[in-house]
KOLVEXTOR-234044 format. One line per 3 residues: number of its first residue (from 1); for each residue x, y, z of C-alpha. Coordinates in pm, whole numbers, plus 50000, padded with zeros to 5 digits. Each point is the difference from the previous one (the first is absolute). Layout:
NUM = X,Y,Z ~ ... .
END
This chain:
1 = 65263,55822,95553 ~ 50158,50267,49786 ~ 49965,50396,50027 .
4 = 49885,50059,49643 ~ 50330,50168,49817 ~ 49768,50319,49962 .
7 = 49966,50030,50379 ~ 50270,50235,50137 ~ 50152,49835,50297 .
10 = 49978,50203,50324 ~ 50274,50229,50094 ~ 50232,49756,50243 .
13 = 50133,50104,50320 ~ 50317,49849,50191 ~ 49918,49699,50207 .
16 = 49949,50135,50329 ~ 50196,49885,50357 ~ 49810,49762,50214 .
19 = 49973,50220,50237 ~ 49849,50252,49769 ~ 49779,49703,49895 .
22 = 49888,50014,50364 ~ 49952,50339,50037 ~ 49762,50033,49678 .
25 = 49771,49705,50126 ~ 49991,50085,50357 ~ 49896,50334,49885 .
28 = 49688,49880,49788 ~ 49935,49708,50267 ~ 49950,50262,50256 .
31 = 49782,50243,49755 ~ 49733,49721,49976 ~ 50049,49820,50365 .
34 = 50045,50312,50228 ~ 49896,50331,49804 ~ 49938,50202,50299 .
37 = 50378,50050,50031 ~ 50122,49985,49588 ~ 50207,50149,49957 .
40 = 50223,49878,50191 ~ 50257,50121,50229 ~ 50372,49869,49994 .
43 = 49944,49848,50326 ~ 49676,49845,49886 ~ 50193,49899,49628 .
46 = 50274,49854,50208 ~ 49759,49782,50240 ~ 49827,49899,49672 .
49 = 50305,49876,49871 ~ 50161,49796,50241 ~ 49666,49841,50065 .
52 = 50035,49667,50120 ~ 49730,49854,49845 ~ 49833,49989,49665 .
55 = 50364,50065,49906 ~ 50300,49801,49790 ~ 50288,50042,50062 .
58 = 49922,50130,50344 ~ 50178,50372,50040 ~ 50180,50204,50222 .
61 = 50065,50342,49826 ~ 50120,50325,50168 ~ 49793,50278,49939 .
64 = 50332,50127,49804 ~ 49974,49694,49792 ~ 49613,50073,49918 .
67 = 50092,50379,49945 ~ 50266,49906,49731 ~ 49727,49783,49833 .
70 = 49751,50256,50018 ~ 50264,50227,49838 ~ 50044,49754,49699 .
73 = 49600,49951,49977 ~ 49942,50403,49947 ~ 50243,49985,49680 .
76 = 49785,49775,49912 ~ 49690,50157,50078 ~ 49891,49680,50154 .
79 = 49999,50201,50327 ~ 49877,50352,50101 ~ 50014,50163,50305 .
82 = 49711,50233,50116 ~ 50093,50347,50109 ~ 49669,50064,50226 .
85 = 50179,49857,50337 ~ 50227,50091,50216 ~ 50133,49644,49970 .
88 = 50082,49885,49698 ~ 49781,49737,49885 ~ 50042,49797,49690 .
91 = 49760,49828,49736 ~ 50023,49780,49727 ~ 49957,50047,49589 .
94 = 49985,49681,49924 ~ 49691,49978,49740 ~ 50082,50320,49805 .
97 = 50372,49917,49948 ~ 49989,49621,49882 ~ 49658,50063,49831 .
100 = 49810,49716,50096 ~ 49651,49945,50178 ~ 49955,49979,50372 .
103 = 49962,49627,49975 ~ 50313,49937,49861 ~ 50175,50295,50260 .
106 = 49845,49783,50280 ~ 50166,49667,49853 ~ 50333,50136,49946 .
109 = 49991,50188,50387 ~ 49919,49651,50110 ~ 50282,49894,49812 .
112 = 50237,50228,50140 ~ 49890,49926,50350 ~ 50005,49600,50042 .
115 = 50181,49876,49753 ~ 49916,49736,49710 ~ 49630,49871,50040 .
118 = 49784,49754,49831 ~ 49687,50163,49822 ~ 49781,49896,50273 .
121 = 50243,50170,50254 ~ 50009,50322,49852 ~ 49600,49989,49969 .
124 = 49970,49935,50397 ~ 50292,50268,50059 ~ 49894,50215,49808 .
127 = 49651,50087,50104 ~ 50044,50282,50229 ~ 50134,50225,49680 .
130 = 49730,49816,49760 ~ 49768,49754,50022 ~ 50056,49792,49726 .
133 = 49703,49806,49893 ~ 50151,49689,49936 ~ 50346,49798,49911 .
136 = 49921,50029,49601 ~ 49965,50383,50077 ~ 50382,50028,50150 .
139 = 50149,49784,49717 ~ 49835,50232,49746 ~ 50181,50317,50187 .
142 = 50322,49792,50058 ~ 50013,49881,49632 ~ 49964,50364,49905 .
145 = 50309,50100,50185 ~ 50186,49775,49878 ~ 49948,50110,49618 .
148 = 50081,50341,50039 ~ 50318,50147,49901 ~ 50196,49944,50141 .
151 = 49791,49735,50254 ~ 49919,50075,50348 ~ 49968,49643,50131 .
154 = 50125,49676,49897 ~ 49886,49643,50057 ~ 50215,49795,50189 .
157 = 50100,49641,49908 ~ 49765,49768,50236 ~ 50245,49894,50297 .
160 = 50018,49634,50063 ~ 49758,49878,50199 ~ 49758,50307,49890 .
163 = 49669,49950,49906 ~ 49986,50399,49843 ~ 50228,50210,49853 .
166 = 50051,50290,50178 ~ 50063,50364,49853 ~ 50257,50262,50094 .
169 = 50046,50377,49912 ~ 50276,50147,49780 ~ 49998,50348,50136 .
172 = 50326,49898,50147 ~ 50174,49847,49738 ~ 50001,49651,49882 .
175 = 49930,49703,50224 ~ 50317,49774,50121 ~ 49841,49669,50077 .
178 = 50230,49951,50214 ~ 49918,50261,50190 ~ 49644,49936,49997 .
181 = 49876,49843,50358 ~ 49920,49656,50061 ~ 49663,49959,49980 .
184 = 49830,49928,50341 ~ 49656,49894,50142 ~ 49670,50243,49998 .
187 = 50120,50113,50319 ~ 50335,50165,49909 ~ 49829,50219,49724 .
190 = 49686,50094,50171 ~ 50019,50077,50359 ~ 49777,49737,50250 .
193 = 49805,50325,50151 ~ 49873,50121,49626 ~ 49900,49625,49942 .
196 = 49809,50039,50341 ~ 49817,50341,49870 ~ 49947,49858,49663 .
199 = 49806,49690,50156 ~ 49840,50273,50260 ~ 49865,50191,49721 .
202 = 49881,49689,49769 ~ 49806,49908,50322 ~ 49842,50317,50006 .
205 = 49884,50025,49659 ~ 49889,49599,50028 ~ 49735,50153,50302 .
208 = 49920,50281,49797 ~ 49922,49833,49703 ~ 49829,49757,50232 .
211 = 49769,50264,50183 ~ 49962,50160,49616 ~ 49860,49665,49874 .
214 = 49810,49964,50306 ~ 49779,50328,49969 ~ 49974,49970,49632 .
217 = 49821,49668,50092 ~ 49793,50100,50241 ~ 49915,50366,49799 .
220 = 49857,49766,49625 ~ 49813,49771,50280 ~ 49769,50275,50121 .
223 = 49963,50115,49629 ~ 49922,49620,49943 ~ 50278,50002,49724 .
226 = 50174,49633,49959 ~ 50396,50027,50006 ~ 50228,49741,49817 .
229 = 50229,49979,50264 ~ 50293,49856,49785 ~ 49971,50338,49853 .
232 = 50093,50209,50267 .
END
């Protein structure tokens, strides 16, 4: 799709480091996932950073190295840093600066943080900064980004073997193929002990709705109202 020619494009800013990449969707990953402590520390940004999973490529940045990219971010006014602590702690700017909706801020974090991902992957990796309703939901925000201008994500050639194309951000510059990783079973991407929660909490909500149905039942049979059961 297009930007109609009466559109003015967005005001671009430079591609950003990877490790600045990092730095910006740590930050808003934390916001939504631990907001008790946003914003965060250096030590906490740092930790965030070279987390070892949930994470591609895997990091190991100094706390120089994240204080260099939290330098370029400010220029930018992709990063702030609050003045209301002793130690200087450091939040993010994403939404205001690139102008897009929380949806699509989530996407692109998610982006920044694992690496290329199929639309169904971003959906399920996704959900602790949005909760997408479903798949057709994420394509809508992902084909959005990518017809801005300039485009914030790009659709990536389906890899042999693939059954999905998977998308990758362009707040880095443009994709290298080449440089793009393999692409590897479920496991690699999402981490065995978030596909154990995930089936923890779809149990959970199974009983619920379970114990739900149940009462409803027995609450229309002592007001002697009939229930079409395929209905509920």
């Amino acid at each position: 799709m297009t930007p109609d020619s009466d559109t003015p494009a967005r005001p671009a800013i430079r591609s950003l480091t990877q490790l600045e990449g990092r730095v910006l969707a740590v930050l808003l990953e934390k916001q939504h996932t631990v907001p008790d402590t946003y914003p965060l520390s250096l030590n906490a940004l740092t930790s965030g950073c070279n987390q070892k999973t949930a994470r591609s490529p895997v990091m190991n940045a100094t706390e120089a190295e994240i204080l260099t990219a939290i330098d370029g971010l400010k220029r930018l006014s992709l990063v702030m840093e609050g003045s209301s602590s002793r130690v200087p702690r450091f939040e993010q700017n994403m939404k205001r600066v690139l102008g897009v909706p929380s949806q699509s801020v989530a996407l692109l974090a998610t982006l920044l943080l694992r690496g290329p991902q199929t639309v169904a992957e971003l959906r399920l990796n996704s959900a602790r900064l949005h909760a997408f309703a479903d798949i057709s939901s994420v394509e809508v925000f992902l084909e959005e980004l990518a017809s801005a201008e300039p485009p914030f994500v790009v659709k990536l050639p389906r890899a042999p073997g693939g059954r999905e194309n998977r998308w990758m951000h362009l707040l880095c510059g443009e994709v290298s193929l080449e440089d793009m990783p393999d692409r590897g079973t479920a496991d690699e991407s999402i981490p065995p002990s978030e596909f154990e929660a995930l089936k923890a909490e779809q149990k959970e909500l199974a009983e619920k709705v379970a114990r739900l149905q149940a009462l409803v039942e027995r609450m229309a049979g002592e007001l002697g109202i009939s229930l079409d059961k395929t209905g509920l």
